[in-house]
C-alpha positions in Angstrom: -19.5 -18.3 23.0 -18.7 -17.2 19.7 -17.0 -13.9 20.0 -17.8 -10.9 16.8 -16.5 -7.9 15.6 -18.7 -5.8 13.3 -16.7 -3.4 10.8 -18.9 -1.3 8.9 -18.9 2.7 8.2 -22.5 2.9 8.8 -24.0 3.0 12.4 -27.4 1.5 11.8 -25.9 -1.1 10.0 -24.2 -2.1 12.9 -27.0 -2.0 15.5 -29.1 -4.0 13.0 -26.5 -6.7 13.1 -25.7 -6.4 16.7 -29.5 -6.6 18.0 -30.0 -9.6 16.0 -27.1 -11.1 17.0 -26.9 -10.4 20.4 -30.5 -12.0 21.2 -28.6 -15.3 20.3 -26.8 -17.2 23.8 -24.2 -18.5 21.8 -23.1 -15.2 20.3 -21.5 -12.3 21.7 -20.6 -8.9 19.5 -17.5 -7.6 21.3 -17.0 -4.9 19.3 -17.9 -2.3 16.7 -15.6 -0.4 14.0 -16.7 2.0 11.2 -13.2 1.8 8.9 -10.5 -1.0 8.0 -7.6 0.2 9.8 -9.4 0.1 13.3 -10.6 -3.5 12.2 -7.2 -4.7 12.0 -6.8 -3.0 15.0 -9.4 -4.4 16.9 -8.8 -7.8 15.6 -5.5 -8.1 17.3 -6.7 -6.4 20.6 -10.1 -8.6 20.8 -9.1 -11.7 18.5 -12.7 -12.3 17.6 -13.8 -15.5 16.1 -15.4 -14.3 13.1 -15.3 -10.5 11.8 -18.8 -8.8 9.5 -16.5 -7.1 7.3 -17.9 -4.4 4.9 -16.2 -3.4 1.7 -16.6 0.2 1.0 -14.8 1.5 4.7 -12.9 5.1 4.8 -9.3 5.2 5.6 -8.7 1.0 4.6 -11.2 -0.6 2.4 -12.6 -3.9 3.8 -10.3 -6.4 1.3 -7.1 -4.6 2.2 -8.1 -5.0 5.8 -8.9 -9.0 5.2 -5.8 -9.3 3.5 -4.0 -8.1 6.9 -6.0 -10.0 9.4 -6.1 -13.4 6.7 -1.6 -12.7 6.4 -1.0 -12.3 10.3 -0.3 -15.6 11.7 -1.4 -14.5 15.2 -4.5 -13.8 14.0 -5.1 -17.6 12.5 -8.1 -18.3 14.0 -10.1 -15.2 13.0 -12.8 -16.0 9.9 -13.1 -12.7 8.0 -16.5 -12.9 6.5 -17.2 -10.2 3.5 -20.7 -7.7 3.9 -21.6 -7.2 0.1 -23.8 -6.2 -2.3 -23.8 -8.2 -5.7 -22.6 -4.7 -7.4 -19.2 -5.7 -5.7 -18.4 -9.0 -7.1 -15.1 -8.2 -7.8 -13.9 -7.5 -4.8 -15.8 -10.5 -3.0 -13.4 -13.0 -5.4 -10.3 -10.6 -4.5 -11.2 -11.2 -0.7 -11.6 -14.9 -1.1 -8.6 -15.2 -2.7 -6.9 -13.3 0.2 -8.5 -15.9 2.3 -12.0 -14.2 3.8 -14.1 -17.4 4.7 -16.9 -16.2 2.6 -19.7 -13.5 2.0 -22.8 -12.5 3.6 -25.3 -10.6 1.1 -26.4 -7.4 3.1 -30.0 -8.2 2.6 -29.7 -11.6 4.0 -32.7 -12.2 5.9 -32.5 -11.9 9.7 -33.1 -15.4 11.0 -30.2 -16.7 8.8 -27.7 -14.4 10.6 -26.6 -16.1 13.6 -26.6 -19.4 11.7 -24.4 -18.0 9.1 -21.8 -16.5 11.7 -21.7 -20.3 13.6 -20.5 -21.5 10.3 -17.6 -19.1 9.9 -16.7 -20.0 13.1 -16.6 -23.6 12.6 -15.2 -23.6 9.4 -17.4 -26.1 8.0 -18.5 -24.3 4.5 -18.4 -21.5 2.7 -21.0 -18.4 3.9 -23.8 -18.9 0.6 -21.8 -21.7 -0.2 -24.0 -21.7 -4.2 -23.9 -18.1 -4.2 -20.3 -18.2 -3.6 -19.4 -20.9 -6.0 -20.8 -18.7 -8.6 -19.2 -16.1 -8.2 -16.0 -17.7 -8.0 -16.5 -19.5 -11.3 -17.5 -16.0 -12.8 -14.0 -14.8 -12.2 -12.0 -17.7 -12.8 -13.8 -17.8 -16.3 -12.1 -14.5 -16.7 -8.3 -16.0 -16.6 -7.2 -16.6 -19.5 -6.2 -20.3 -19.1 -5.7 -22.8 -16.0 -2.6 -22.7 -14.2 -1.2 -26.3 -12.7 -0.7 -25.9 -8.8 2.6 -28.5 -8.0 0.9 -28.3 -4.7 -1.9 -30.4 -6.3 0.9 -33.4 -7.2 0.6 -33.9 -2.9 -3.1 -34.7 -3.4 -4.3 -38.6 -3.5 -6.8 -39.7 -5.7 -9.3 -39.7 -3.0 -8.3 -36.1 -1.8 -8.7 -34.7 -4.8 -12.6 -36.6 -5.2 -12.9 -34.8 -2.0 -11.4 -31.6 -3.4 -13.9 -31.3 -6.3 -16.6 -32.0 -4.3 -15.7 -28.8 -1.7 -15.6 -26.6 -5.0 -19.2 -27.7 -5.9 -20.3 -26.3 -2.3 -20.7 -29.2 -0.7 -20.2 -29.6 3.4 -18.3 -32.3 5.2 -21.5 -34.3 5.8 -22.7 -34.0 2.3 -19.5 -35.3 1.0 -19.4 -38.2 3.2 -23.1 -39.0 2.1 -22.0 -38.8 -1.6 -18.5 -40.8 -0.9 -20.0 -43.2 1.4 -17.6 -41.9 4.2 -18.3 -41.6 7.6 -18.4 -37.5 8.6 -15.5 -37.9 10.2 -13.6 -39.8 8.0 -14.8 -36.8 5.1 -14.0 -34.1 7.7 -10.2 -35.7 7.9 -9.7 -35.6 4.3 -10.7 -32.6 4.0 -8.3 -31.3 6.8 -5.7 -33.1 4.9 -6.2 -31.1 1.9 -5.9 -27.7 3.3 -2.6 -29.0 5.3 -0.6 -30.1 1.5 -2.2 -27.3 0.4 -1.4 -24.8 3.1 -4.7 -23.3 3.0 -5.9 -21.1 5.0 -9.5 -21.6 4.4 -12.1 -24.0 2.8 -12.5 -21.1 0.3 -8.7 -21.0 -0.5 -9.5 -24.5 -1.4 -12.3 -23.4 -4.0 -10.7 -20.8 -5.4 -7.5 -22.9 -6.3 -10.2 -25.8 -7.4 -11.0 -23.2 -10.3 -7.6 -21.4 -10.9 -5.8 -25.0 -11.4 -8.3 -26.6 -13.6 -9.1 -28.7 -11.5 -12.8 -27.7 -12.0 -14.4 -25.1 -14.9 -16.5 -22.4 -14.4 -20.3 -23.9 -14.8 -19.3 -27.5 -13.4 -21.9 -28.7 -10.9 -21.4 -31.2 -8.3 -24.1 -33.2 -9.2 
């Protein structure tokens, strides 16, 4: 059972997302908060699996928030997913950075929901993993030149193939497709890469994929 918490100042935000998601049997809302400090709060009283975090929250916005629940090591295991509109770009990349899994577009069609919380909870891929991408090459393009990452001198060859490949969006089982790995043999390196890296998060992995150089804002993985 894949246990949320939904933190969002407006009520029938919340019971939109909690109907929807409740009405799944793998998913259970276990909670609801309307500001960022009670998310933190309720993060290290219910230690959810993956957190609908909005932006704009009275009393602690919804990044400084993620940046609390993504720094405390006992809460490891929670995926802080971003509620945004596009108008808030900026502090979507800002969240990332501080390690949110992803973003969810508030008018993300019903249906895709559920499916979009199971992957924050596995930790598979980035939420709108294009979407994402983009966004995160918009930004990067904004800094003023690359900055070399000693971290990246751990990386093999292989692992950083691998690396580039999870910067274009790609999931575990569409990297071993293009690799000609076996899933769990893609899955591994990937795991590998966050470890040397000491990321938190497949999108840690992005973002430093674009602040390093190591890919440009506009490259495809095609």
């Amino acid at each position: 059972m894949i246990k949320v918490l939904l933190a969002d100042d407006q009520r029938l935000v919340r019971g939109g997302f909690r109907s929807i998601l409740e009405a799944e049997d793998d998913i259970e809302v276990v909670g609801e908060v309307g500001d960022g400090q009670a998310a933190v709060s309720a993060c290290r009283e219910l230690r959810p699996d993956v957190v609908l975090m909005d932006i704009r929250m009275p009393e602690m916005d919804g990044l400084e928030a993620s940046r609390l629940i993504t720094g405390d090591e006992r809460l490891a295991s929670v995926k802080v997913v971003i509620l945004t509109t596009f108008d808030l770009d900026d502090y979507v990349y800002g969240a990332l950075r501080a390690g949110a899994t992803g973003f969810l577009v508030k008018d993300t069609e019903p249906a895709e929901l559920p499916q979009a919380v199971r992957v924050a909870a596995r930790g598979d891929a980035l939420i709108s993993p294009s979407v994402t991408r983009r966004l995160i090459a918009e930004f990067a393009g904004r800094v003023k030149g690359p900055k070399p990452d000693p971290r990246l001198d751990a990386l093999t060859d292989r692992e950083r193939e691998v690396m580039q490949l999870v910067a274009g969006g790609l999931t575990n089982d569409e990297i071993a497709a293009r690799l000609v790995l076996s899933p769990s043999t893609a899955k591994t390196h990937v795991s590998r890469i966050m470890s040397k890296l000491g990321a938190r998060d497949r999108s840690q992995v992005v973002v430093l994929a674009y602040e390093s150089g190591m890919v440009s804002p506009g490259w495809q993985a095609e």
